[in-house]
C-alpha positions in Angstrom: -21.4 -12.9 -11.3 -19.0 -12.2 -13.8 -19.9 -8.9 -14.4 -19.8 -7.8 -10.4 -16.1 -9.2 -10.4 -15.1 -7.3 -14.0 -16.6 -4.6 -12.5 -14.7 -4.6 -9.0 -11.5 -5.6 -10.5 -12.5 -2.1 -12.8 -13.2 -0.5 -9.8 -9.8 -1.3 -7.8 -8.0 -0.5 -11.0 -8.8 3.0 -11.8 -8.5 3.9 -7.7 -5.0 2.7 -8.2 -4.9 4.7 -11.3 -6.0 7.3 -8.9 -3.6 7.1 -6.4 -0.4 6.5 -9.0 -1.7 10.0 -10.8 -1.7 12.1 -7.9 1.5 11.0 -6.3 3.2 11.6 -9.6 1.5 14.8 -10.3 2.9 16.0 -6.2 5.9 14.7 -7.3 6.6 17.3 -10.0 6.1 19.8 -7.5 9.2 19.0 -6.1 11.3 17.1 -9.0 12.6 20.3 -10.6 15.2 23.1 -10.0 13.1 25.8 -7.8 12.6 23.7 -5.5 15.6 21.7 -5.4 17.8 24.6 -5.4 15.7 26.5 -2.6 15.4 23.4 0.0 19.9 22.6 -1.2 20.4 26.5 -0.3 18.1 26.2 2.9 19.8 23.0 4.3 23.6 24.3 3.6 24.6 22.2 0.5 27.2 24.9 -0.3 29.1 23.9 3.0 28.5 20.4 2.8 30.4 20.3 -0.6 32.6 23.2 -0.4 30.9 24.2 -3.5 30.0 27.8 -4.3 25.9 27.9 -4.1 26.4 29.1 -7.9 28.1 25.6 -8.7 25.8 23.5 -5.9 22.8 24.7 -8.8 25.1 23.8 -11.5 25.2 20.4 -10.8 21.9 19.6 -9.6 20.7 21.0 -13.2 22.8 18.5 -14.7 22.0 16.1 -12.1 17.9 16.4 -13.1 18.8 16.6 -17.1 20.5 13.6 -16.8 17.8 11.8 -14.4 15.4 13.3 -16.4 16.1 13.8 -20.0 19.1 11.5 -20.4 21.7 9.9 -20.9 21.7 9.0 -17.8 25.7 9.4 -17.5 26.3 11.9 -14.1 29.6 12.8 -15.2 29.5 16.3 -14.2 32.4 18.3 -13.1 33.4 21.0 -10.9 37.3 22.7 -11.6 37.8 19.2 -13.4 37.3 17.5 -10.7 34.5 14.6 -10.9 31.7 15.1 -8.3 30.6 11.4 -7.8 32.8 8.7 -7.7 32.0 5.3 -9.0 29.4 4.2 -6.9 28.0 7.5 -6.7 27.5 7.2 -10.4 25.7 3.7 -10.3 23.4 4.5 -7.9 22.3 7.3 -9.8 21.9 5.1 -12.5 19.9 2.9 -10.7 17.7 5.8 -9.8 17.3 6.4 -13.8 16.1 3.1 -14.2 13.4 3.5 -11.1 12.3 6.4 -12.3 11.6 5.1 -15.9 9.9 2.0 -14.3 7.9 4.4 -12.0 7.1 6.5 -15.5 5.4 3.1 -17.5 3.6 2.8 -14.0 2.3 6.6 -14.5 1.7 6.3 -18.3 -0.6 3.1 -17.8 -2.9 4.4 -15.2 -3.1 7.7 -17.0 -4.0 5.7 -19.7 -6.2 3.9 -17.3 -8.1 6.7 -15.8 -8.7 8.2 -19.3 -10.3 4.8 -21.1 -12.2 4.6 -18.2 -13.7 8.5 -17.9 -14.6 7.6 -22.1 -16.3 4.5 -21.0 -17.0 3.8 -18.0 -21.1 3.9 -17.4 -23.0 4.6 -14.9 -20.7 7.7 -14.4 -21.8 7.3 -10.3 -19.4 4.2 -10.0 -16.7 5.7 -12.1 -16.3 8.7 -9.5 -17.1 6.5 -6.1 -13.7 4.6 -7.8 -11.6 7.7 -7.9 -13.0 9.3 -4.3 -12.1 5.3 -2.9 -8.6 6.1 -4.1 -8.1 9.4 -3.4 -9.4 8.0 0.1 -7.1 5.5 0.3 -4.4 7.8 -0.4 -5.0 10.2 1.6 -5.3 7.8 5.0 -1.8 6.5 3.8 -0.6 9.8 3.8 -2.0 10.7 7.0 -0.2 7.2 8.8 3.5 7.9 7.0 3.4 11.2 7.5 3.3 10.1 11.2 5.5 7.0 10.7 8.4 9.6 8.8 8.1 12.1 11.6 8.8 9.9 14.1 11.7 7.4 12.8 12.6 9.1 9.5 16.2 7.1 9.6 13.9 4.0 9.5 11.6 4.9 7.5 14.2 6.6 4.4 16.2 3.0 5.0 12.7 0.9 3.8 12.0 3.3 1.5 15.2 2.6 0.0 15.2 -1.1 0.4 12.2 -1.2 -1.5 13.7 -0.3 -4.7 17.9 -0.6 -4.5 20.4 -3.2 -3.6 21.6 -3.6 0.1 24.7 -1.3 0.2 24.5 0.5 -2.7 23.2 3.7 -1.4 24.8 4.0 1.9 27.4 6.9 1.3 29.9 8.7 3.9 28.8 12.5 4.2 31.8 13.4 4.9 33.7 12.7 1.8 31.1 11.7 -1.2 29.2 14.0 -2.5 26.1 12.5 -3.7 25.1 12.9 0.3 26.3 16.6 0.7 24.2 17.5 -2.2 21.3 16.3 -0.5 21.8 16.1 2.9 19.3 14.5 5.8 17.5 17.3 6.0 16.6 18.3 2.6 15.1 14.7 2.4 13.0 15.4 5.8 11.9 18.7 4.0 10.8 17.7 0.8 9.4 14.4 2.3 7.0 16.4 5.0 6.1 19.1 1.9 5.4 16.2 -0.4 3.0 15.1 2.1 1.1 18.5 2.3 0.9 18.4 -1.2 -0.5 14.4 -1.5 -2.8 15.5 1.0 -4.2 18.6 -0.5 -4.5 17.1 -3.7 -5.9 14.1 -2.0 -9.0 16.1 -0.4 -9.4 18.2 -3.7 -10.1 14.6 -5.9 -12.2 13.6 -3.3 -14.3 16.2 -2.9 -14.6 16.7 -6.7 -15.3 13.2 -6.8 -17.9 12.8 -4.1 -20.1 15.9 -5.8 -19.5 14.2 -9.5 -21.1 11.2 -7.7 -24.2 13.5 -6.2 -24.5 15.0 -9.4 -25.0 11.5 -11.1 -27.3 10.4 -8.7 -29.4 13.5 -8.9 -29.5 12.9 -12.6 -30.5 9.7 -13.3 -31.1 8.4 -16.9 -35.0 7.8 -17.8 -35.5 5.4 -20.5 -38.0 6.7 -22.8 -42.0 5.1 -22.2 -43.1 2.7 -24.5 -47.0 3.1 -24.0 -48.4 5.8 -25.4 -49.6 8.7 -23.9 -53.7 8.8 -23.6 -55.1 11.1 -25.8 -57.5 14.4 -24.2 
């Protein structure tokens, strides 16, 4: 009994460990300058700010050092002139500290997956764990990609809920910057792209996982005989 429950409790774990790897790995895709500067040029963030495209990149490297590297100050400046104010500032700040929560979370179940690939016998159950969470993920992906299509507004608002104070991201477009930056429609962008990607990634784990399994099955594990072969 207590070895079916450590070893569905094992199970659950490294399909979250799963899930939590892929989403971070999709998430690189997108967390760095290329694309960031190629979805601010696409959705007019140089008109938005009044900013030359040439300053728009600027910022948003400094933007991703600081969220990324640290310190986690967002001073930055254009002619002098501060682009966030205040609030601008602390809710980029409170993104810092997500992100470094989000990065334990990341750490541990790479950490996870890894102890578990070392240990983890018969090899059968360890892959059925990772195709249950890559299956998992990629049904979730399937239903918010829907969900985000259809009532984005919504949808961006929980998202933020989730991890932010009430009213401390709500900024005016038409004078903050922070929002001009990244505009609705970057976020609708990236958010549709990040899907394709979970979901591609999602499949590829899967399958990989689901002919590891067929592969383990196919090769079971004879334990050597202990009565001695007859003699002709």
């Amino acid at each position: 009994m207590a070895a079916t429950l450590t070893r569905s409790v094992g199970s659950v774990l490294i399909a979250i460990a799963t899930i939590v790897t892929i989403v971070a790995v999709a998430v690189l895709v997108f967390l760095n300058p290329i694309w960031v500067g190629f979805e601010q040029a696409r959705t007019g963030a140089d008109r938005f700010t009044g900013y030359s495209i040439d300053e728009v990149h600027t910022v948003t490297g400094q933007i991703l050092s600081d969220l990324i590297v640290g310190p986690p100050t967002f001073d930055m400046q254009v002619d002098g002139q501060p682009v966030f104010d205040a609030r601008e500032r602390q809710h980029m700040i409170d993104v810092r500290g997500v992100f470094t929560e989000v990065l334990i979370v990341v750490i541990v179940s790479l950490v996870v997956l890894v102890l578990a690939g070392w240990r983890a016998r018969p090899r059968s159950w360890l892959w059925r764990s990772i195709a249950g969470g890559a299956g998992v993920l990629i049904g979730a992906v399937v239903v918010l990609s829907v969900f985000f299509g259809l009532f984005f507004d919504t949808a961006f608002d929980v998202f933020h809920r989730l991890f932010f104070q009430p009213g401390s991201y709500d900024f005016d477009p038409a004078t903050e910057k922070l929002v001009q930056l990244f505009p609705d429609d970057f976020w609708f962008e990236t958010s549709l792209a990040l899907a394709v990607v979970l979901f591609a990634i999602g499949i590829g784990v899967l399958v990989v996982a689901l002919r590891r399994i067929d592969r383990a099955q196919a090769s079971p594990l004879v334990a050597p005989s202990l009565t001695p072969e007859p003699r002709g």
